[in-house]
N, C-alpha and C positions, 0 to 999 in steps of 0.2 A: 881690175881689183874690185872685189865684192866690199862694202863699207857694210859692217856692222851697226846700226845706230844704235844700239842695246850699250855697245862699248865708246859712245862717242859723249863728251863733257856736256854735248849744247843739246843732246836728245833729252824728252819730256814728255810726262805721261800728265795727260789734259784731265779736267774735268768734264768738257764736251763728249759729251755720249757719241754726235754725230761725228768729231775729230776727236778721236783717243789721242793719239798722236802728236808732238810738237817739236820742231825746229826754232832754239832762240837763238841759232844763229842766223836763220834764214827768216825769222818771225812767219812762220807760217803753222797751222794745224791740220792735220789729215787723216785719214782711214787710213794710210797706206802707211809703209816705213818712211819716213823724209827722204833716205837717201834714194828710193825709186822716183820719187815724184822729182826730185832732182833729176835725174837720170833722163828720167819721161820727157820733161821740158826745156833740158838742156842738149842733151845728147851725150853729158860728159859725166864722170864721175861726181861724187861730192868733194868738193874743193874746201870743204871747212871744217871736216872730221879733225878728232882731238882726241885719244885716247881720253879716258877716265884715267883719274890720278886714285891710285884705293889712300883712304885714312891710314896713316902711319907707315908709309910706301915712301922709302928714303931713295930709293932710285937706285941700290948696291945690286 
């Protein structure tokens, strides 16, 4: 399964020039997408993806 992190609640775009990138559910910062550096160092998928909820998104 490819993880999107563009589509996931806990993805974050940093202020860090050197880490764009941010995982607050992993509390980490990176160049790369979170969910590869997961990937990279675990061997498994991202285990904590969340879709985004959009504003006014009743779930019908």
């Amino acid at each position: 399964m490819k993880i999107d992190c563009f589509k996931c609640q806990h993805f974050r775009v940093t202020w860090d020039q050197a880490n764009p990138r941010g995982c607050t559910a992993y509390g980490f910062k990176t160049k790369q997408l979170p969910s590869l550096v997961v990937r990279q160092s675990s061997g498994m998928d991202c285990l904590k993806f969340m879709p985004k909820v959009r504003q006014g998104d009743t779930g019908r």
